[in-house]
C-alpha positions, 0 to 999 in steps of 0.5 A: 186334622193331622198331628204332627207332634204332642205339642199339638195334641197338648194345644187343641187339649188347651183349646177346650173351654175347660179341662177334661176331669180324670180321676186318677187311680193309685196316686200316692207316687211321685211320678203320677204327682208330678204328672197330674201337677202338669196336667193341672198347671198346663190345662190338661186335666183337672185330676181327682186323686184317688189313693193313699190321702196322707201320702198324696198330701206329702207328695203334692206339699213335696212338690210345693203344692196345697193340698187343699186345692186338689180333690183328694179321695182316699183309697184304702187299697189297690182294687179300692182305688179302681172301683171309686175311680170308675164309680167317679166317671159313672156318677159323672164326677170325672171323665176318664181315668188315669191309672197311677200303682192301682193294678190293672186288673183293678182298675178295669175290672169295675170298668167293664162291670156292665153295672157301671154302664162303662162296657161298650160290648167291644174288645178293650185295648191299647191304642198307642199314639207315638211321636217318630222322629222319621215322620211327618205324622204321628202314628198309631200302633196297636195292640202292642200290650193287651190282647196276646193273639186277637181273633179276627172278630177282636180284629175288627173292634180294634179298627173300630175302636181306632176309628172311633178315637181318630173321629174324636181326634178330627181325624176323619177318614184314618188309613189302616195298614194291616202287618204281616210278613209279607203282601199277599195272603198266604193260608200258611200265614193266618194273619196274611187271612185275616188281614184280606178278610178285614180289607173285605170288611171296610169294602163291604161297609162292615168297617167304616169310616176308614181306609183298611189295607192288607196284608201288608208288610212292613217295609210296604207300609213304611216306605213308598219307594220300596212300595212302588219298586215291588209295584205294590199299589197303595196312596197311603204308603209310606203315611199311613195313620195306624198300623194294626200289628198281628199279636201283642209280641210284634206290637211290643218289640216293634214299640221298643225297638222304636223307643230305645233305638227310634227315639219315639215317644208314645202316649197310650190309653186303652180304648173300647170303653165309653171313657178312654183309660191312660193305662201307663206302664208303672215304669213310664216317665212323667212325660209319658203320663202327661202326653197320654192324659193329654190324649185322653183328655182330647179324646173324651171332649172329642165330638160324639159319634 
C-alpha cells in the first residue's frame, strides 16, 4: 500500500481492532495532553501517562477530561519517567513509547538496556515520515536528527530498519534513493562510495526487501524529467519512497527547509528497537504529536516480519 496523506495513516490506524497502548514519558505538559486526548478520542492510542500525576490530573480536567479515566503513572523526575515507560513496554503493559519533557537520553538509554530485551543490536534513528504538498505519495527521509555522520555499516541499519517499518506499513518492496551531490561515484566525495556500496548491497541480497539507488542526486530523485534529460536510468524517479540523506546536517536543513518554505508536515518515530518511539522535538505542535503516534501506533500493530 501507498500513503498518500496522514488521514490515511489515521484510518488504517482506526482499522485495528483495538488501539495500540503507548506509555507516554513526561506527560505533565499541555501539548502532550492535548495530543494524547486525541489520540484517545480518535482511536489512535490508548496512553498510559507517566510524570508529574498532580499536574497530569489539572492538565486533563484542564482540558475538560476525568482523570480517572486515564492510567496515570507518577514519575518523579525525568530519567524516572524513561525507565517506568520502557519497563511498561517490557512488562508488556503498553506497546511503544511516546516521548512527552522526559530528556531524551532518559528515555532511550532504558530502552537500549539490553536487560530490558528492547535492543534489537542495529543502530537507532529517526525515520521521518512527511506529507509534501508537491507529491502524490508520502515520503521518508532519514537521518535527519540522530546519527551526525553514519558510517556505511550504520548506513545499511537505516535501510533495514525503513525496511522493516515500510513492511509493517503494507509497503512491500519501498524504493530507496541514496543523496549525494552528484550521480556518479566520486573517491573525492565518500558519501557518492558509500551510497554504490550500499546499491551492491541489495544486488547481492545483504539489503533486502527494497530497491537501493545510488548515488543519486537530488534533483535525479525528485524530478523524472530532469532524470531522463541528464539520461539517468531510474523507474523510481521522481517517486521514490525514502530518501537516505549522507549526514544529520543535510537531513535536518532539507526537513526544514521543506516545513518552513514546503508547507510538509512530518511524523516521526526512532526506529531500530522492538518498539517504535515518537520522539518529537519538545517544540513540535500537538498535530505533529498526533500523527507520529498515529505512526507508531500503525507500526507496532504492523504484520511481524
Amino acid at each position: 500500500m501507498k500513503y498518500s496523506s496522514f488521514s490515511q495513516i489515521v484510518e488504517q490506524c482506526q482499522a485495528h481492532e483495538r488501539p495500540r497502548r503507548v506509555a507516554v514519558a513526561g506527560a505533565a505538559e499541555e501539548h502532550v495532553i492535548r495530543a494524547v486526548i486525541s489520540a484517545a478520542q480518535e482511536g489512535i492510542a490508548v496512553p498510559v501517562l507517566v510524570g508529574d500525576a498532580a499536574r497530569i490530573r489539572e492538565l486533563l480536567e484542564q482540558f475538560g477530561e476525568d482523570p480517572e479515566q486515564y492510567e496515570i503513572v507518577h514519575g518523579r523526575d525525568s530519567k524516572d519517567c524513561g525507565e517506568k515507560a520502557v519497563g511498561l513496554v517490557r512488562d508488556g503493559c503498553a506497546e511503544f513509547i511516546m516521548k512527552g519533557m522526559a530528556e531524551t537520553r532518559d528515555v532511550l538509554k532504558p530502552l537500549v538496556n539490553r536487560e530490558n530485551g528492547m535492543n534489537t543490536g542495529r543502530t537507532m534513528n529517526i525515520f521521518s515520515y512527511n506529507e509534501v504538498p508537491q507529491m502524490s505519495r508520502l515520503l521518508a527521509i532519514s537521518d535527519g536528527g540522530m546519527i551526525l555522520y553514519p558510517t556505511l555499516e550504520q548506513k545499511r541499519d537505516i535501510i533495514l530498519n525503513a525496511v522493516d517499518i515500510f513492511h509493517r506499513l503494507g509497503v512491500e518492496n519501498p524504493s530507496i534513493a541514496v543523496l549525494a551531490g552528484v550521480e556518479k561515484v566520486n573517491p573525492k566525495m565518500p558519501e557518492t562510495v558509500d551510497a554504490a556500496a550500499l546499491e551492491e548491497m541489495n544486488r547481492n541480497g545483504e539489503i533486502q526487501g527494497c530497491e537501493v539507488v545510488g548515488p543519486v542526486s537530488f534533483d535525479i530523485a525528485f524530478s523524472r524529467e530532469i532524470a531522463e534529460r541528464k539520461g539517468f536510468q531510474c523507474p523510481y524517479c521522481g517517486d521514490f519512497d525514502m530518501v537516505l540523506v549522507p549526514n544529520m546536517s543535510a537531513g535536518n536543513l532539507m526537513h526544514k527547509a521543506m516545513i518552513l518554505h514546503g508547507g510538509t508536515k512530518m511524523a516521526g518515530i526512532v526506529t531500530g528497537a522492538k518498539v517504535p518511539v515518537v520522539l518529537t522535538s519538545r517544540g513540535a505542535s500537538a498535530e505533529e504529536k498526533f500523527v507520529s503516534m498515529a505512526l507508531a501506533s500503525l507500526v507496532a500493530g504492523g504484520k511481524e516480519l
